[in-house]
MOPAC internal coordinates of N, CA, C and O (Angstrom, degrees):
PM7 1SCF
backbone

  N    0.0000 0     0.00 0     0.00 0    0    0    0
  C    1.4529 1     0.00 0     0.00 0    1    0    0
  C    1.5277 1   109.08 1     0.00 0    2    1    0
  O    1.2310 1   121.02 1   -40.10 1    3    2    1
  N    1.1746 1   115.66 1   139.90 1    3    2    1
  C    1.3583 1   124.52 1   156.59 1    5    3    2
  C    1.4830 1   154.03 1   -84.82 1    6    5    3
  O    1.2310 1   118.27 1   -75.79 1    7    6    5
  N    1.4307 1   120.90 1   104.21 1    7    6    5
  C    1.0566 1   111.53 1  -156.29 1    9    7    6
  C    1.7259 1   114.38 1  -116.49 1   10    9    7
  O    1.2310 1   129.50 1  -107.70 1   11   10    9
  N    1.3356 1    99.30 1    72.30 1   11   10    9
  C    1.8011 1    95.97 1  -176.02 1   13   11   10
  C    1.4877 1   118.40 1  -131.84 1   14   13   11
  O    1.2310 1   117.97 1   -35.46 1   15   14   13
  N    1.2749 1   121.47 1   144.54 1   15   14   13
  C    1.4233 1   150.21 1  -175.41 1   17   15   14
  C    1.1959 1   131.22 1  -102.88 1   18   17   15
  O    1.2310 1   111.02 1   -57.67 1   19   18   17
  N    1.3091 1   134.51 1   122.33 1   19   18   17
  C    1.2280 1   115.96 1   165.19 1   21   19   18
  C    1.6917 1   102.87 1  -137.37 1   22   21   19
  O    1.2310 1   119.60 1   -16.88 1   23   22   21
  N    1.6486 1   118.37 1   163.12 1   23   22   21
  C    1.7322 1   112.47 1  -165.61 1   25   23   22
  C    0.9041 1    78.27 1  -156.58 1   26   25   23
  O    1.2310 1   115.96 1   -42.94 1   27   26   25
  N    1.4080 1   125.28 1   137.06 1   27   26   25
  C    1.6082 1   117.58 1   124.54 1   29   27   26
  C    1.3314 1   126.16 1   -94.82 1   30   29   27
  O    1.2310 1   105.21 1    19.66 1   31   30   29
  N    1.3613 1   144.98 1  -160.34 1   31   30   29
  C    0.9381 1   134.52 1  -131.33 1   33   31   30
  C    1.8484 1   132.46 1   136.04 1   34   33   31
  O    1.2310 1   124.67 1   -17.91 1   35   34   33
  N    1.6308 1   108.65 1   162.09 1   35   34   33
  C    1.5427 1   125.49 1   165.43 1   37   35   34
  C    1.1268 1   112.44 1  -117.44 1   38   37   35
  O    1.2310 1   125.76 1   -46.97 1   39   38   37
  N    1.8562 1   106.54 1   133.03 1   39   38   37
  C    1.5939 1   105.80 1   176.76 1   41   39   38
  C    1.5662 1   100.51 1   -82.69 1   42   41   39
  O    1.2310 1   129.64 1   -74.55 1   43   42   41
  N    1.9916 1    99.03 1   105.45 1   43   42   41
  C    1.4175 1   107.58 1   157.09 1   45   43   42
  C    1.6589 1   134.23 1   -54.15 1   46   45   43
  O    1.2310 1   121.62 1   162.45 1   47   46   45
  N    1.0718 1   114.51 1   -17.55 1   47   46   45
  C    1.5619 1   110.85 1   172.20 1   49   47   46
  C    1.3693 1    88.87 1  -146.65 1   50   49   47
  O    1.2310 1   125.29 1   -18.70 1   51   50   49
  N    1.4257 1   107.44 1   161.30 1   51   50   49
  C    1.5075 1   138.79 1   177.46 1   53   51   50
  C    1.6559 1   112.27 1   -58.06 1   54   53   51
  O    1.2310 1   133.20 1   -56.56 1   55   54   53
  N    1.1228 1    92.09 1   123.44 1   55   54   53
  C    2.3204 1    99.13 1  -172.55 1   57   55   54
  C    2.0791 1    89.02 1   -60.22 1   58   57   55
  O    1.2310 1   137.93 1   -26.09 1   59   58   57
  N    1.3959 1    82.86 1   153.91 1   59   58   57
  C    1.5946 1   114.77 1  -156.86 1   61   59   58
  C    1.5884 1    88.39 1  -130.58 1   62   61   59
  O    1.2310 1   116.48 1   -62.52 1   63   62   61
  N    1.3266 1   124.30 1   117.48 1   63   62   61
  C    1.3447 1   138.28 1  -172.67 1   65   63   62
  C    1.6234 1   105.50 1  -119.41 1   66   65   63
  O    1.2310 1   128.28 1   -41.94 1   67   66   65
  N    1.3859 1   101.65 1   138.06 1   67   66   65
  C    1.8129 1    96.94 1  -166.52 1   69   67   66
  C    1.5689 1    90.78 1  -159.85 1   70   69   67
  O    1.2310 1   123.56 1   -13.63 1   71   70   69
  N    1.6077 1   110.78 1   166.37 1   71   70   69
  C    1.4123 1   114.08 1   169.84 1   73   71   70
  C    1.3981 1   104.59 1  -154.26 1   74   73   71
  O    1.2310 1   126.72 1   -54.17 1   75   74   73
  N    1.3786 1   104.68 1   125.83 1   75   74   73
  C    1.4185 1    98.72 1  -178.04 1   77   75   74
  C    1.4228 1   135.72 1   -66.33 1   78   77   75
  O    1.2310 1   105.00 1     5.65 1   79   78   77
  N    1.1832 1   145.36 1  -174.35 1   79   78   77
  C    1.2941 1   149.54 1  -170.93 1   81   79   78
  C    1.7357 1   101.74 1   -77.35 1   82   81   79
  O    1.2310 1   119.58 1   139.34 1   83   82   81
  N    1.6545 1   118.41 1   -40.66 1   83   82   81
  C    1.7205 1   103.56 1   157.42 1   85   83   82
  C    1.3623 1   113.39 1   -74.57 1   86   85   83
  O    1.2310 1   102.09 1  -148.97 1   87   86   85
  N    1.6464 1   150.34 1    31.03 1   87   86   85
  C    0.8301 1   130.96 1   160.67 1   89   87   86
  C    1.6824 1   128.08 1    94.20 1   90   89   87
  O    1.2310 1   123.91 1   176.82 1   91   90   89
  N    1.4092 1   110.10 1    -3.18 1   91   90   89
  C    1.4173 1   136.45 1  -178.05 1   93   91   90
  C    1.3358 1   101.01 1   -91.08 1   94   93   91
  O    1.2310 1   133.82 1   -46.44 1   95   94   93
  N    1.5940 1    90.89 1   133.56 1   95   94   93
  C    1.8061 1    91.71 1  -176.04 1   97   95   94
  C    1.6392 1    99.16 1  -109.50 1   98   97   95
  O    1.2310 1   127.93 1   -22.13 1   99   98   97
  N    1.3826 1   102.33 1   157.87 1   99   98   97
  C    1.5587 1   115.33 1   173.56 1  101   99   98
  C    1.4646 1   107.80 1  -136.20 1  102  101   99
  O    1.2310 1   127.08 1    -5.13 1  103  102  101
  N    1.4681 1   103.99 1   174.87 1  103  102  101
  C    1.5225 1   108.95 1  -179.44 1  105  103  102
  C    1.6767 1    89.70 1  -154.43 1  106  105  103
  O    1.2310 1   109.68 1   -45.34 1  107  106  105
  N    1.2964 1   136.96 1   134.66 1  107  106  105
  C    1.1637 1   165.69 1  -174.87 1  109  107  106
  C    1.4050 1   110.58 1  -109.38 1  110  109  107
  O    1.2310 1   122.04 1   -36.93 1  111  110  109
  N    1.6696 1   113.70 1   143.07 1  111  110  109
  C    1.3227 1   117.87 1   174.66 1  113  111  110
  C    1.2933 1   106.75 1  -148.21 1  114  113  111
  O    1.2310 1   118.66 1     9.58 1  115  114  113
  N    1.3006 1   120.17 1  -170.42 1  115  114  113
  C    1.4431 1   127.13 1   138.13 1  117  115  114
  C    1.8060 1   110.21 1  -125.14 1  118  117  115
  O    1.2310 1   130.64 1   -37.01 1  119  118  117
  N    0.9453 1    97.08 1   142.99 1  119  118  117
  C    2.0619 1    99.35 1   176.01 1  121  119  118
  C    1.4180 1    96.71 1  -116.21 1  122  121  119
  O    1.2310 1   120.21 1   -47.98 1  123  122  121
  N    1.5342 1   117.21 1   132.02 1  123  122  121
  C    1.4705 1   106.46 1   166.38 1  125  123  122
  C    1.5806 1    91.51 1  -123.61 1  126  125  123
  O    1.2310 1   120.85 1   -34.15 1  127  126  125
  N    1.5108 1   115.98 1   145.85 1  127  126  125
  C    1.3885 1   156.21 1  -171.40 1  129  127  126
  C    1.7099 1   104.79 1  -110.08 1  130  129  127
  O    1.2310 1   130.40 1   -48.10 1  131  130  129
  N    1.2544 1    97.54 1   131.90 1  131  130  129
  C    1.5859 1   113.01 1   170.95 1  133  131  130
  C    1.3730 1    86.32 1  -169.71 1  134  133  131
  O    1.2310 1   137.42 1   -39.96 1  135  134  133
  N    1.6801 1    83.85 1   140.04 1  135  134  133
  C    1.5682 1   122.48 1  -173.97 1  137  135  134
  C    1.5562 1   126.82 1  -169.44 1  138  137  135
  O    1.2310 1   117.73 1   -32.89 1  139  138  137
  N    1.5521 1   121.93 1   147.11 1  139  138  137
  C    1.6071 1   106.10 1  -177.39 1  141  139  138
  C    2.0987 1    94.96 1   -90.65 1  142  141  139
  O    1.2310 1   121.29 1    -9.82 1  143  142  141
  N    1.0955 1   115.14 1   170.18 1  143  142  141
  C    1.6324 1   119.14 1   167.37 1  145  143  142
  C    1.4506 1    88.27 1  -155.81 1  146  145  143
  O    1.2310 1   126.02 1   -16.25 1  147  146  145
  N    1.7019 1   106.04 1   163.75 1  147  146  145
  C    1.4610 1   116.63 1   159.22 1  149  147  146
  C    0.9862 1   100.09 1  -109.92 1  150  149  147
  O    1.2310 1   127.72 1   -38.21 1  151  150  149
  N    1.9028 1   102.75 1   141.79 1  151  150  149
  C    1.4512 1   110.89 1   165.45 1  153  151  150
  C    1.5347 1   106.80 1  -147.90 1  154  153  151
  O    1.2310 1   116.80 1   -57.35 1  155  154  153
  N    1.3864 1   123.68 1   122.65 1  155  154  153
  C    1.4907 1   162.83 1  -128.07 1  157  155  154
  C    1.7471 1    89.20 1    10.98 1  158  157  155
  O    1.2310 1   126.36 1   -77.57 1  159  158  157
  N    1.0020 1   105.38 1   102.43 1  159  158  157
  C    1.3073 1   154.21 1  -176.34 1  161  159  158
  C    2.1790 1   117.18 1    16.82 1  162  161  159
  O    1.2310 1   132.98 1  -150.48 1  163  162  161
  N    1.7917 1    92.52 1    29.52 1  163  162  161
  C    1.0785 1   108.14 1   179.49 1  165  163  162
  C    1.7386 1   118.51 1   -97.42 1  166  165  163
  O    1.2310 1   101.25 1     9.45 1  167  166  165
  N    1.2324 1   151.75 1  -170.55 1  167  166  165
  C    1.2200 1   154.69 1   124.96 1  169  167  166
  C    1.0057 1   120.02 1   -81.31 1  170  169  167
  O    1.2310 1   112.91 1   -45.89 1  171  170  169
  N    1.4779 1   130.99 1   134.11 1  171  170  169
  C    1.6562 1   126.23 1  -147.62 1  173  171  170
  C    2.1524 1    71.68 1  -157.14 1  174  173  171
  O    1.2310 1   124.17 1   -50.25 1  175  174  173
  N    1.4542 1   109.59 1   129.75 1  175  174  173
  C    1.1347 1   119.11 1   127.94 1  177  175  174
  C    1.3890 1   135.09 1   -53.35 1  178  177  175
  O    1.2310 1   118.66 1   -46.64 1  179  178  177
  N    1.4012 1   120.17 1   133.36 1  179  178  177
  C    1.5746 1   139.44 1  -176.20 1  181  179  178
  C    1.5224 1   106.25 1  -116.73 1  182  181  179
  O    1.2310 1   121.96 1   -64.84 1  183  182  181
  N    1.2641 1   113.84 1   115.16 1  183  182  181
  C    1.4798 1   123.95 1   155.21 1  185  183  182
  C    1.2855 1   112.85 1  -111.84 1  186  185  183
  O    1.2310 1   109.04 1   -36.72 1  187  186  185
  N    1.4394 1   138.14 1   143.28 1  187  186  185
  C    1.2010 1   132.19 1   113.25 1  189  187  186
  C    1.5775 1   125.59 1  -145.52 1  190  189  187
  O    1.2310 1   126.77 1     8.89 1  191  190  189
  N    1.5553 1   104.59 1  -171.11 1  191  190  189
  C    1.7292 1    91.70 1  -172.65 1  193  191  190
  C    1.5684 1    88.10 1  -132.15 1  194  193  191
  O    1.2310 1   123.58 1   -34.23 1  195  194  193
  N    1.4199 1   110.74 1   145.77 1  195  194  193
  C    1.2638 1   108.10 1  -161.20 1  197  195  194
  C    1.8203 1   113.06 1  -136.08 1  198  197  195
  O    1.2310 1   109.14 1   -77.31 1  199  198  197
  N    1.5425 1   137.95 1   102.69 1  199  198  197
  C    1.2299 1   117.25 1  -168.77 1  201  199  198
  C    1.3503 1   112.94 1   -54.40 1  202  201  199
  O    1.2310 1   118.68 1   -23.89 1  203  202  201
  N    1.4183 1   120.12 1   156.11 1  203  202  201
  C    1.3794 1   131.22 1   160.76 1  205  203  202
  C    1.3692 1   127.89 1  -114.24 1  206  205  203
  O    1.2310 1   116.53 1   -47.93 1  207  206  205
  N    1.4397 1   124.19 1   132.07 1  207  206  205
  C    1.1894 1    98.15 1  -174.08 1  209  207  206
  C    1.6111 1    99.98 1  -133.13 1  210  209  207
  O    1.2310 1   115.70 1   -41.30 1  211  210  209
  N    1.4995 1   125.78 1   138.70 1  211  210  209
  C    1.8052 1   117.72 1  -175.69 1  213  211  210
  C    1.9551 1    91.03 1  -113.72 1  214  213  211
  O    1.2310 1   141.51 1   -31.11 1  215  214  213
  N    1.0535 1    75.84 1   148.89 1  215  214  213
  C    1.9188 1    87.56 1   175.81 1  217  215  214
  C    1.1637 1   114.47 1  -143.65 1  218  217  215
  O    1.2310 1   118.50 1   -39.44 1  219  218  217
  N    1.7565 1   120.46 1   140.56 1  219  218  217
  C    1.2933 1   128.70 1   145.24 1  221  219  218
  C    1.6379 1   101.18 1    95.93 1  222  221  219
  O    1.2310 1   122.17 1    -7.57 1  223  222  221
  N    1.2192 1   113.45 1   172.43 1  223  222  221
  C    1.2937 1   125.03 1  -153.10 1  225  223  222
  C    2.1046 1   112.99 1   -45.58 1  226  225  223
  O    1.2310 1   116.76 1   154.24 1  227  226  225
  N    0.7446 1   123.76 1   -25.76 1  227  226  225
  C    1.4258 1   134.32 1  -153.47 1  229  227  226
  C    2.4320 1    92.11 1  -103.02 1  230  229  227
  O    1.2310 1   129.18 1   172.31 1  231  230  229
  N    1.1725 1    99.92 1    -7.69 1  231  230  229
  C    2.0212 1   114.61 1  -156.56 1  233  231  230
  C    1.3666 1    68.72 1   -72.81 1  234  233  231
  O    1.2310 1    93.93 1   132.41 1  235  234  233
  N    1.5783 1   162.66 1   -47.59 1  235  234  233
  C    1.0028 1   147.46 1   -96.10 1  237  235  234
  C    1.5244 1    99.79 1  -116.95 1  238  237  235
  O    1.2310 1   126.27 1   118.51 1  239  238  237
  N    1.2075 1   105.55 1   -61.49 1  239  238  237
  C    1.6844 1   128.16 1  -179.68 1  241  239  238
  C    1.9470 1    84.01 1   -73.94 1  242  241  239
  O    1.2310 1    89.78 1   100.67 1  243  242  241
  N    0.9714 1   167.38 1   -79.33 1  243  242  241
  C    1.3340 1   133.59 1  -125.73 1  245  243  242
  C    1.5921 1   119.13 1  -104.57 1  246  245  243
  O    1.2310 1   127.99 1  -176.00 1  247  246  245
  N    2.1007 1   102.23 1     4.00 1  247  246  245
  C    1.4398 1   115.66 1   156.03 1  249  247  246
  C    0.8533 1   126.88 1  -104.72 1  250  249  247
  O    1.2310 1   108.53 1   162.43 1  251  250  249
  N    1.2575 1   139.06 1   -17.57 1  251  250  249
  C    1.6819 1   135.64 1   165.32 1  253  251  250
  C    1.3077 1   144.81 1     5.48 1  254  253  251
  O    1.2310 1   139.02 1   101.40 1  255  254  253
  N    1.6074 1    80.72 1   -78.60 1  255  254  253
  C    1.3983 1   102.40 1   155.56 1  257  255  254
  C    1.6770 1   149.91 1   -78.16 1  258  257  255
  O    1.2310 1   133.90 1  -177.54 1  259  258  257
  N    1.3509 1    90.74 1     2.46 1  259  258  257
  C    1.3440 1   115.61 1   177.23 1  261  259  258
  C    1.3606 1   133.24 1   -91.36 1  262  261  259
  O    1.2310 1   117.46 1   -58.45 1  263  262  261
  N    1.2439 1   122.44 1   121.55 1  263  262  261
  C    1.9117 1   137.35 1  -156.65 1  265  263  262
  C    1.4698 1    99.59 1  -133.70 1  266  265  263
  O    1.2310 1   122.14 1   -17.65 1  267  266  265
  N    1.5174 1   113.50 1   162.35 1  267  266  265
  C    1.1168 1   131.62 1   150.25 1  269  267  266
  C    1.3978 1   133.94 1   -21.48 1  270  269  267
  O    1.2310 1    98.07 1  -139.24 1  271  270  269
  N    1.4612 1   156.80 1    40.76 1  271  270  269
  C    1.0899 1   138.91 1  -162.70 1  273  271  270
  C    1.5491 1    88.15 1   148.49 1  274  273  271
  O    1.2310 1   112.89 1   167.05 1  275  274  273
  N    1.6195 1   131.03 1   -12.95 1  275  274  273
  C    1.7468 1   105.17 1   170.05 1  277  275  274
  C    1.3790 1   124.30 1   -78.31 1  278  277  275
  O    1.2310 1   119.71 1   -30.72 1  279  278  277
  N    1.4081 1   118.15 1   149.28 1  279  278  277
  C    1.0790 1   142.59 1   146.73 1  281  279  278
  C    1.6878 1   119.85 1   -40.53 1  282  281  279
  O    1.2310 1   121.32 1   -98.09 1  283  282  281
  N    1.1777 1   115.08 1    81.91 1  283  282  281
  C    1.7612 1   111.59 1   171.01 1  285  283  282
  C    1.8155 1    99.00 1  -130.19 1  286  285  283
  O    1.2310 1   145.15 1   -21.89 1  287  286  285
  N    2.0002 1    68.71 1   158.11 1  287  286  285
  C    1.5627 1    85.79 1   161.97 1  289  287  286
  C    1.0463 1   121.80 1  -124.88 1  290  289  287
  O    1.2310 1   116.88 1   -57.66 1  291  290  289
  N    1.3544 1   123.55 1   122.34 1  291  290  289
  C    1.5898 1   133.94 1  -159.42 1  293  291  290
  C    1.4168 1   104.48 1   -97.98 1  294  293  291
  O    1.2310 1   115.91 1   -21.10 1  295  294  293
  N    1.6726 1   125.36 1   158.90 1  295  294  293
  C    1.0059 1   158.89 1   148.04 1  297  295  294
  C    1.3421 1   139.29 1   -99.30 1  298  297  295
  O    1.2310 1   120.85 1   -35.76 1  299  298  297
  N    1.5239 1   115.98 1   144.24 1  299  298  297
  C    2.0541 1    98.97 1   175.15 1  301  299  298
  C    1.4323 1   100.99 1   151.86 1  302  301  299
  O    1.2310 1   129.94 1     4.94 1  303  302  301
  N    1.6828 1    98.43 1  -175.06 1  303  302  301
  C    1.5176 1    79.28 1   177.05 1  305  303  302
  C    1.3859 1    98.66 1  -125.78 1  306  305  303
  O    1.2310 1   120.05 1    -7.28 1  307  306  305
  N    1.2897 1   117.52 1   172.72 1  307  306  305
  C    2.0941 1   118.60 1   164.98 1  309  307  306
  C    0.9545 1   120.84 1   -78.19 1  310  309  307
  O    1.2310 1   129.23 1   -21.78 1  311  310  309
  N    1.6801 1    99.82 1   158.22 1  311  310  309
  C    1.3807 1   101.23 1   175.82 1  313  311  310
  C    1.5394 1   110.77 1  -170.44 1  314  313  311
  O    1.2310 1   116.85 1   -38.92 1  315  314  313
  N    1.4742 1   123.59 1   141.08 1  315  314  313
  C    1.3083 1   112.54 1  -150.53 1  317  315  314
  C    1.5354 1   106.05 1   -95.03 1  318  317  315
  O    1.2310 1   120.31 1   -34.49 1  319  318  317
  N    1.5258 1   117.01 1   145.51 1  319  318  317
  C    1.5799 1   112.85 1  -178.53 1  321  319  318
  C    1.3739 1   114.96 1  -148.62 1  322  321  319
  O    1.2310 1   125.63 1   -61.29 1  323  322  321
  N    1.2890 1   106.79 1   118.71 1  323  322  321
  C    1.6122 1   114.38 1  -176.38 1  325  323  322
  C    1.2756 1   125.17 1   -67.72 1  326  325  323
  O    1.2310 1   102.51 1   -81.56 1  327  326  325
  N    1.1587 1   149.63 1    98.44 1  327  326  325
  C    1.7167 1   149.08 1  -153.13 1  329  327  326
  C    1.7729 1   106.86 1   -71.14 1  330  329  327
  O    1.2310 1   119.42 1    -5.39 1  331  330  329
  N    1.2124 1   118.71 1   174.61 1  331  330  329
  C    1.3459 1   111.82 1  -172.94 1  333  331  330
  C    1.3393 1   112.41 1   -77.06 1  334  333  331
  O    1.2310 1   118.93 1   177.91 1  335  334  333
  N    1.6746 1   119.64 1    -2.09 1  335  334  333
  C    1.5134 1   145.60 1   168.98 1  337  335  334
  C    1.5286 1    99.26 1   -63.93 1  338  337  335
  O    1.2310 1   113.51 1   154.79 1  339  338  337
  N    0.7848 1   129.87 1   -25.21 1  339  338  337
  C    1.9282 1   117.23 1  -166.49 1  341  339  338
  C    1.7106 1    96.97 1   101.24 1  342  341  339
  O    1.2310 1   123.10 1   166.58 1  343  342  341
  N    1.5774 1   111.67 1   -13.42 1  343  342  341
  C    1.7282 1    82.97 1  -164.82 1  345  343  342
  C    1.5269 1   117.14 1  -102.88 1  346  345  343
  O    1.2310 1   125.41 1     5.43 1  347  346  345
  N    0.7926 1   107.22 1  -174.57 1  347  346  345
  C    1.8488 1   121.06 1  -164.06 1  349  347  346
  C    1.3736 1   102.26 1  -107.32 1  350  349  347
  O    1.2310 1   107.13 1   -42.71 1  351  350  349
  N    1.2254 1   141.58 1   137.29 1  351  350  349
  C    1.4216 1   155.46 1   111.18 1  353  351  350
  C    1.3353 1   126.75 1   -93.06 1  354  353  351
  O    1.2310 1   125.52 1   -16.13 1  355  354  353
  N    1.4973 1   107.00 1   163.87 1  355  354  353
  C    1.0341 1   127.67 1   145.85 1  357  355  354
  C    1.5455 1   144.67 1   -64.32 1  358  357  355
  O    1.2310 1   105.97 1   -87.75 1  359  358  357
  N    1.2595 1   143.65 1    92.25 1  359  358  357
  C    1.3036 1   127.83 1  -123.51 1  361  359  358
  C    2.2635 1    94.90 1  -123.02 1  362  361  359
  O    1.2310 1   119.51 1   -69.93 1  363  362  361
  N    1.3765 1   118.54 1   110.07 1  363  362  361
  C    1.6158 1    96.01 1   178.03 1  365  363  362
  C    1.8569 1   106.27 1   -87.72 1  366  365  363
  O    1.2310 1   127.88 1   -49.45 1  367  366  365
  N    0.8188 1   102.44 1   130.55 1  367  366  365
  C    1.5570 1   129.41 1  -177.44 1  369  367  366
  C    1.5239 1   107.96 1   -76.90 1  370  369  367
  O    1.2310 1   123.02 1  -120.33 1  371  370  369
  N    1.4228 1   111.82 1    59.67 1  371  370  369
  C    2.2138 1    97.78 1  -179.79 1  373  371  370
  C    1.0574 1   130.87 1   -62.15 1  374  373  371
  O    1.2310 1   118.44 1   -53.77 1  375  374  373
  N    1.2086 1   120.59 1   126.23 1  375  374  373
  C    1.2315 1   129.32 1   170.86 1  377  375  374
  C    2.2419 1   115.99 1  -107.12 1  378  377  375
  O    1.2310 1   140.82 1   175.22 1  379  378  377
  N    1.4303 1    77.21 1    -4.78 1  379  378  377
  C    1.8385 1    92.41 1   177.71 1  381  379  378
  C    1.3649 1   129.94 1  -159.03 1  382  381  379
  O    1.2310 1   127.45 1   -86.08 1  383  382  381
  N    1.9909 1   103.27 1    93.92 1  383  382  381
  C    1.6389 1    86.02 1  -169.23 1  385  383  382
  C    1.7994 1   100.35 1  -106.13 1  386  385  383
  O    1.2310 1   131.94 1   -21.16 1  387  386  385
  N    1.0251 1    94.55 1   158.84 1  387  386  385
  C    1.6587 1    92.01 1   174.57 1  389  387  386
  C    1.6738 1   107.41 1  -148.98 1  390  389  387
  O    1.2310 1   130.80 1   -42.59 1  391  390  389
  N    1.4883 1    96.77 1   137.41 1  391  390  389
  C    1.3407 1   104.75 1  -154.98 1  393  391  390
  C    1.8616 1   105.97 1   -82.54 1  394  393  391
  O    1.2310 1   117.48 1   -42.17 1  395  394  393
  N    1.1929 1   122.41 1   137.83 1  395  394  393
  C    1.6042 1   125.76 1  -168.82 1  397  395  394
  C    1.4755 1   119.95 1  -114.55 1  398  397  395
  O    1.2310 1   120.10 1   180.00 1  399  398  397

């Protein structure tokens, strides 16, 4: 099965840096996406806002440089995660951001 992603995008809120209790670091975002596409043979506006999440030794070097208001294009795959709310998302997992 295949499980791959790609978005580009603005980091809507400010990256959120954390490390868990084993010692794994993360950095948190949100990316929001807007774009036109055709679909059956119309132009349809695309919104959405999408969490991000980078992990583990390599999260360090490919967030750094990253703030509120850049332009990247992210990579990774999904994956669904229930918050301490009861609720469900959609979660993109980066493994590749590159700045645009």
């Amino acid at each position: 099965m295949t499980n791959r992603m790609e978005l580009s995008g603005t980091i809507a809120k400010p990256p959120i840096r954390s490390k868990s209790p084993g010692g794994i670091e993360h950095c948190r975002f949100w990316l929001e996406h807007r774009s036109t596409v055709i679909e059956a043979d119309l132009p349809r506006q695309v919104y959405c806002r999408m969490p991000v999440v980078v992990s583990g030794l390599g999260s360090q070097a490919l967030t750094q440089n990253l703030v509120q208001g850049s332009n990247i294009k992210v990579s990774g795959f999904v994956a669904y995660q229930t918050g301490r709310n009861g609720v469900g998302k959609l979660v993109l997992h980066a493994d590749n951001i590159t700045q645009i």
